[in-house]
DOLUM-845294 format. One record per residue: x, y, z of N, C-alpha, C in turn. Coordinates in steps of 0.05 Angstrom, whole numbers, plus 32768, in hexadecimal, padded with zeros to 4 digits. Example, Ala and Ser with C-alpha at 12.3 -4.5 7.8 and 13.67 -1.06 7.14 Angstrom:
! residues 2
neast  nnorth  nup  caeast  canorth  caup  ceast  cnorth  cup
8108  7F8E  809C  80F6  7FA6  809C  8108  7FBE  809C
8101  7FD3  808E  8111  7FEB  808F  8102  8001  809D
END
This chain:
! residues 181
neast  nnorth  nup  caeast  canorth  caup  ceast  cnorth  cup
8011  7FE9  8000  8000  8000  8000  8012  8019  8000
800A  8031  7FF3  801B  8047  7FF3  8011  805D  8004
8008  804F  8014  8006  806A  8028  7FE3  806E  8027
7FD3  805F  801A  7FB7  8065  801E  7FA7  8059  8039
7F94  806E  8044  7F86  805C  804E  7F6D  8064  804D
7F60  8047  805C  7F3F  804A  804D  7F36  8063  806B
7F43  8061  807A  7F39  807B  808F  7F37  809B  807B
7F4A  8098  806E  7F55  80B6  8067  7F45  80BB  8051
7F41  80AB  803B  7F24  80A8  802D  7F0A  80B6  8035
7F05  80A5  8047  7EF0  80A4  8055  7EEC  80CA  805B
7F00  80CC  8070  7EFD  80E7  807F  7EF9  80FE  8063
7F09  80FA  8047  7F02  810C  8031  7EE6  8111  8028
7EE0  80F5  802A  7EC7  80FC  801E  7EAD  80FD  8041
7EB3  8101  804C  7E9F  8105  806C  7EA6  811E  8062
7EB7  8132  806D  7EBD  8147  8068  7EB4  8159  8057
7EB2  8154  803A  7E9F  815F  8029  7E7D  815D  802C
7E7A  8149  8030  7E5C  8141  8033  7E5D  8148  8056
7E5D  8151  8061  7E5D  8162  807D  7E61  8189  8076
7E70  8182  806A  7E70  81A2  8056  7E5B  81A7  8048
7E4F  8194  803A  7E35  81A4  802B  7E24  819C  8040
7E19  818C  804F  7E0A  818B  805A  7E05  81A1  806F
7E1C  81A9  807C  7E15  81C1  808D  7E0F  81D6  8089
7E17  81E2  8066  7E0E  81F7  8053  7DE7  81EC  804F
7DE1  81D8  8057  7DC3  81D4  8048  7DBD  81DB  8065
7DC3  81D0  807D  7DBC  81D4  809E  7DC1  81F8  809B
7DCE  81FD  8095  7DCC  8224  80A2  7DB4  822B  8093
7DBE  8225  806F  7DA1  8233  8061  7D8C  823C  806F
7D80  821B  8074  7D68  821B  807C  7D67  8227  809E
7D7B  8228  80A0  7D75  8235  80CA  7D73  824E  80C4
7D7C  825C  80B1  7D77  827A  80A7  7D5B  8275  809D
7D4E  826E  808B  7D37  8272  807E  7D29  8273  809B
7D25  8255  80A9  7D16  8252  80C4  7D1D  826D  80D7
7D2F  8272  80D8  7D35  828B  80E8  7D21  82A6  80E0
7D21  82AA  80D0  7D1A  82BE  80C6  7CF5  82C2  80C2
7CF4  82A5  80B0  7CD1  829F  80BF  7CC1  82AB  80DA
7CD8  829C  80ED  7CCC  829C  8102  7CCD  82B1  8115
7CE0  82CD  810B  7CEB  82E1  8116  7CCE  82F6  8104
7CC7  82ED  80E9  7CB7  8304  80DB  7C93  82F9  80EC
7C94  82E2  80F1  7C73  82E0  80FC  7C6D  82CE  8115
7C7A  82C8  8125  7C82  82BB  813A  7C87  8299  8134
7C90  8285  814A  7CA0  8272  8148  7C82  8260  814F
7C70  8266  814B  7C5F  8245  814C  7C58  823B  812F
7C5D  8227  8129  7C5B  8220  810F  7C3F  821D  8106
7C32  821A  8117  7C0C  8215  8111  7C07  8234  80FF
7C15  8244  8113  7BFE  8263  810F  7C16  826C  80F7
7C2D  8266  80E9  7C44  8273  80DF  7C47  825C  80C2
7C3B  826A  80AC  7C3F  8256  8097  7C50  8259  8082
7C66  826B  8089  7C7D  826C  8081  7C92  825C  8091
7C94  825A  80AC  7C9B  8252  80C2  7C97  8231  80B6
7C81  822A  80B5  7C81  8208  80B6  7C8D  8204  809A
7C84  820E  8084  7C8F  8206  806C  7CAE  820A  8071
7CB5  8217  807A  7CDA  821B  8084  7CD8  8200  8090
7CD9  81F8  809F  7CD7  81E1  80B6  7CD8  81C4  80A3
7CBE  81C6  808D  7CB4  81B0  8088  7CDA  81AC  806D
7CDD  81C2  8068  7CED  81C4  804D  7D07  81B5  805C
7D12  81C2  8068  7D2B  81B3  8087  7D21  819A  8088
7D0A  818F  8095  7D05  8178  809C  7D0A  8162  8083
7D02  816E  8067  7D0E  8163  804F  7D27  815B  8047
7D38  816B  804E  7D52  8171  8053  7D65  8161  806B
7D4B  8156  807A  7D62  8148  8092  7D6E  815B  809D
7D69  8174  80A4  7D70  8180  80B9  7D6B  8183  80DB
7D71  817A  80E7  7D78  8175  8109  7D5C  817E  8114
7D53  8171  812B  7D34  817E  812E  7D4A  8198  8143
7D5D  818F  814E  7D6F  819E  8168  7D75  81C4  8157
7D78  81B8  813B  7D7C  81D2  8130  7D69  81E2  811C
7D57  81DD  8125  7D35  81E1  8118  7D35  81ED  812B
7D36  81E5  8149  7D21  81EC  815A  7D38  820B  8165
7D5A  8207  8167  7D66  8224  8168  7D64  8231  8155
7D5B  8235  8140  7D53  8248  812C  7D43  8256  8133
7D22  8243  8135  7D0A  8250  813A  7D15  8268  8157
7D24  8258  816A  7D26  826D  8186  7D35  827D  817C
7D4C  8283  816D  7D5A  8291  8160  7D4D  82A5  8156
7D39  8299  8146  7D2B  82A9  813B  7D15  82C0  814C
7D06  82B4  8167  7D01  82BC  8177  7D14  82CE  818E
7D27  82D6  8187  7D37  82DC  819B  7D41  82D7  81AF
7D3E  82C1  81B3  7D43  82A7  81D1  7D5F  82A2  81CB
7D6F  82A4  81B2  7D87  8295  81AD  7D95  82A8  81AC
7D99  82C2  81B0  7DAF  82D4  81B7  7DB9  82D6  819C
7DD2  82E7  8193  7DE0  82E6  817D  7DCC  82F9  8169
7DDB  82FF  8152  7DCF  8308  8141  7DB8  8304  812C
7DA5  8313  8125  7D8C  830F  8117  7D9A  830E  80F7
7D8D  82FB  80E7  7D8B  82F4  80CE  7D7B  8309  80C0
7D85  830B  80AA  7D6A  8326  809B  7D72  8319  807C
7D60  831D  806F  7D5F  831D  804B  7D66  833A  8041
7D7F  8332  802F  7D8F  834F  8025  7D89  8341  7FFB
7D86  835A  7FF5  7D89  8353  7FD4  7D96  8366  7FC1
7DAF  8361  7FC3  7DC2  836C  7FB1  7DBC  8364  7F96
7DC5  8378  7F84  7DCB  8379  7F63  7DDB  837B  7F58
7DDE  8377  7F3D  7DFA  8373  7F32  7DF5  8373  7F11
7E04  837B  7F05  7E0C  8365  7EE4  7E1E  8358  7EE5
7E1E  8345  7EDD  7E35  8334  7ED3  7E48  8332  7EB9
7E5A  832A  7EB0  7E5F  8334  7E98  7E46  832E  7E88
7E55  833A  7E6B  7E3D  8335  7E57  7E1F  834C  7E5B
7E27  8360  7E6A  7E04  836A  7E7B  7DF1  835D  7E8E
7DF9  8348  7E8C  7DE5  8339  7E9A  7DD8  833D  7EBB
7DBB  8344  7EBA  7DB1  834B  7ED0  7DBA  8336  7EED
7DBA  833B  7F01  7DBA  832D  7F18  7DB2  8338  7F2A
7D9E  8325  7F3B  7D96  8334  7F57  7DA3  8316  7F68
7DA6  8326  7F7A  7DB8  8312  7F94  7DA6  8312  7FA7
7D9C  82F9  7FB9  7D8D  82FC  7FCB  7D9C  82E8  7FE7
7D99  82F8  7FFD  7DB3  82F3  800B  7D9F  82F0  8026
7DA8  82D3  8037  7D9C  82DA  8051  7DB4  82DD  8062
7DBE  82EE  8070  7DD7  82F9  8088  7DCB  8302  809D
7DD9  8303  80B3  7DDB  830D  80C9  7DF6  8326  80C9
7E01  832C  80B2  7E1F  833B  80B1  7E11  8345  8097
7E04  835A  8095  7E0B  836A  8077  7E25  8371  806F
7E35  8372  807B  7E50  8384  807D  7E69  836A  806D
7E63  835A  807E  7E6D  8343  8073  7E5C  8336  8058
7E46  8338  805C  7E3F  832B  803B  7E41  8343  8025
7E45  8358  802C  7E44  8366  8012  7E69  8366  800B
7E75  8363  8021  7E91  8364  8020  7E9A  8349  800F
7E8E  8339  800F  7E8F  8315  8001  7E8D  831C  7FE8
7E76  8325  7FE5  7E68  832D  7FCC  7E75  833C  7FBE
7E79  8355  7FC4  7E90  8369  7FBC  7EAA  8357  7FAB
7EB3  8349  7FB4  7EC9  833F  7FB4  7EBD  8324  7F95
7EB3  831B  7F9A  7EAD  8306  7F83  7E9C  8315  7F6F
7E93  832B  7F68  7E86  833D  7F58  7E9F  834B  7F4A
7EB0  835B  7F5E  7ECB  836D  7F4D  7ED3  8361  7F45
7EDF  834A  7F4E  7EFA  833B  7F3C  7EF9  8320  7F28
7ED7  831C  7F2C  7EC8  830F  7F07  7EBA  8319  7EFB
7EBD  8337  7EF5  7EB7  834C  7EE1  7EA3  8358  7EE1
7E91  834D  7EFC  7E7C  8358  7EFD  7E73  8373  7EFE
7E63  838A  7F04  7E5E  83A0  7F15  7E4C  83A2  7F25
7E4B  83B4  7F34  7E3A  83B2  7F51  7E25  83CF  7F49
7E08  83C5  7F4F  7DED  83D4  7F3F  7DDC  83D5  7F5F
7DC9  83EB  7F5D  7DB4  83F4  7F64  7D98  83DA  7F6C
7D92  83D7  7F77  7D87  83BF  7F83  7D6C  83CB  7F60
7D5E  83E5  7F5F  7D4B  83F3  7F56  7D53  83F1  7F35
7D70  83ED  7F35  7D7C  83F2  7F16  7D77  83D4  7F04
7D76  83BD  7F14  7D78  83A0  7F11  7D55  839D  7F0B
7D48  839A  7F23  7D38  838E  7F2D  7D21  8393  7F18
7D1D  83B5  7F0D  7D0B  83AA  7EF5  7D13  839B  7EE0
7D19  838F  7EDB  7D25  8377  7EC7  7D19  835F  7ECF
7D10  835D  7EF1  7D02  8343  7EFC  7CE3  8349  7EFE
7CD5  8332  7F00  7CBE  8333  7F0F  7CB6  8321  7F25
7CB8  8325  7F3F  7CAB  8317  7F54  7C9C  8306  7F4C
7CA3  82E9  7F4E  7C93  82DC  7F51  7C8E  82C3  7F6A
7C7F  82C6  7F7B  7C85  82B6  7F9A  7C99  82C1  7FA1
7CB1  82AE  7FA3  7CD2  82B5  7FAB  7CE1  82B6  7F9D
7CDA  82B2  7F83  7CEC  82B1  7F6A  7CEE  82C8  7F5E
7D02  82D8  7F57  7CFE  82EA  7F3C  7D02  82E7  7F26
7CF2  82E4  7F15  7CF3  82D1  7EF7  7CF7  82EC  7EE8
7D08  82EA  7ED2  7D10  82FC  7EC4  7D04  830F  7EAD
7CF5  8322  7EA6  7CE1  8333  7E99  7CE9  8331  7E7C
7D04  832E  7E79  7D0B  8324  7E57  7D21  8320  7E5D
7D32  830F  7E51  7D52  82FC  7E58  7D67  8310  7E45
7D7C  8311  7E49  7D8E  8317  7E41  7D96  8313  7E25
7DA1  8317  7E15  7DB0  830C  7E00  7DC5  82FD  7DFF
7DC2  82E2  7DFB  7DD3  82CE  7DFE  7DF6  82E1  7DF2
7E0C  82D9  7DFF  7E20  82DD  7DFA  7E25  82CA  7DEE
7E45  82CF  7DEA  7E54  82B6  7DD7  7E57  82A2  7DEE
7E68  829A  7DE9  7E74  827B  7DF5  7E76  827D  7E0B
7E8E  828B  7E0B  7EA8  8296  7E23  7E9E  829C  7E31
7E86  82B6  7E34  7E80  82C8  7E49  7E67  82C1  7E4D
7E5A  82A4  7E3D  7E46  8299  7E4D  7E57  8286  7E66
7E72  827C  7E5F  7E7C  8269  7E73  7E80  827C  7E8C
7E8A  8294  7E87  7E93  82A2  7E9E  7E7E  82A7  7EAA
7E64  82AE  7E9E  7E4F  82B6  7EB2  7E41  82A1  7EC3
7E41  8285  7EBA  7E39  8266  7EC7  7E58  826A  7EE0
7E6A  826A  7EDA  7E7E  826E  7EEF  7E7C  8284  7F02
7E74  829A  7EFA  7E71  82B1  7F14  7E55  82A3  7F25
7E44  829C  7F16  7E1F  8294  7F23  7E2D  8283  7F39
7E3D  8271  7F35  7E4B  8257  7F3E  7E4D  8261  7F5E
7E6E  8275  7F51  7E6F  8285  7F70  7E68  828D  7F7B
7E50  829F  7F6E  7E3D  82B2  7F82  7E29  829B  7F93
7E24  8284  7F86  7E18  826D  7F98  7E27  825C  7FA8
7E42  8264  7FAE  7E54  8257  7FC0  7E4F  8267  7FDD
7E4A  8280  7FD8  7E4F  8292  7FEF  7E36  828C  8002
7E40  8285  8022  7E2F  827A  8036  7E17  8285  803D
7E1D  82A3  802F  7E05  82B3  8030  7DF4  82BB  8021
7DF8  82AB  800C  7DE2  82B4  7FF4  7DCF  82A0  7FEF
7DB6  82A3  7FF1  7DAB  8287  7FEF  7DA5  828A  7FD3
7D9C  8294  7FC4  7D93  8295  7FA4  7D9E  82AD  7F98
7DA6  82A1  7F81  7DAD  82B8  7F6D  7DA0  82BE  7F4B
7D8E  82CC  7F40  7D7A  82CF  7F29  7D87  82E1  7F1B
7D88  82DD  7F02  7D8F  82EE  7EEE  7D7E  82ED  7ECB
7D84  82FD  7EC3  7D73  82FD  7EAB  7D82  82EC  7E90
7D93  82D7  7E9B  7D9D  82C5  7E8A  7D94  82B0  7E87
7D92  82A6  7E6F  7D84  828B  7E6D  7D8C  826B  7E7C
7DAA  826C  7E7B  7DBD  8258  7E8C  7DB4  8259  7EAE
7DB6  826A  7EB8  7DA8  826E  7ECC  7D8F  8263  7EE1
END
């Protein structure tokens, strides 16, 4: 054997699959958080609140961290309040983007953001400059007319920036007026 073992295997791939899984566990303790902070924490009377709950419970998320959310969310859990922020952007090519972000740190998510917007060509827009381009629909913003497909290249780069901007711990969705998207 050259030095493998089936432990060290093992721990690579636990490790990743403990990594995304704890990114799907916060998601949803933010969404639940926030439910239960906008109309209180009983799930009977709160039907944003249970559909949060029921979506987690899909997910295999912890009843132990369902239930510190909801108090979280109630103010029982100390620490800072979660809020929905929605930044804008183009991407190369023009391309519209609205960013929809759940944080407890504006300061820190716009500072993330900042940073993966300047230095993949993006620019940074007016929440008012973007948004008519969308139309509300439920929670989605579906796009009022799509972009003009680019060439090749700067359709790859824009599937690569979407990529990043969905890496960041604080963005839960990202919509744009591109068809790839």
């Amino acid at each position: 054997m050259s030095g493998h073992s089936k432990w060290a295997n093992i721990r690579v791939k636990k490790t990743a699959q403990d990594a995304a899984r704890g990114k799907v566990f916060t998601k949803h303790a933010k969404l639940i958080e926030i439910a239960a902070r906008a109309q209180g924490g009983d799930p009977n009377n709160n039907h944003a609140l249970r559909n949060a709950i029921e979506n987690a419970r899909a997910e295999n998320v912890p009843n132990a961290n369902i239930e510190r959310a909801i108090k979280k969310g109630m103010g029982e859990g100390g620490g800072s309040q979660m809020e929905e922020v929605l930044y804008a952007c183009y991407l190369p090519g023009s391309v519209a983007c609205l960013i929809e972000c759940l944080t407890d740190n504006r300061n820190r998510t716009i500072a993330n953001l900042r940073g993966i917007i300047e230095k993949n060509g993006g620019k940074w827009a007016n929440v008012g400059s973007v948004a008519f381009l969308f139309e509300r629909v439920g929670t989605k913003y579906l796009p009022k007319q799509c972009s003009a497909i680019p060439d090749e290249a700067t359709t790859k780069k824009i599937a690569d920036f979407i990529e990043l901007l969905r890496e960041d711990e604080d963005v839960s969705e990202v919509f744009t007026n591109f068809p790839i998207a």
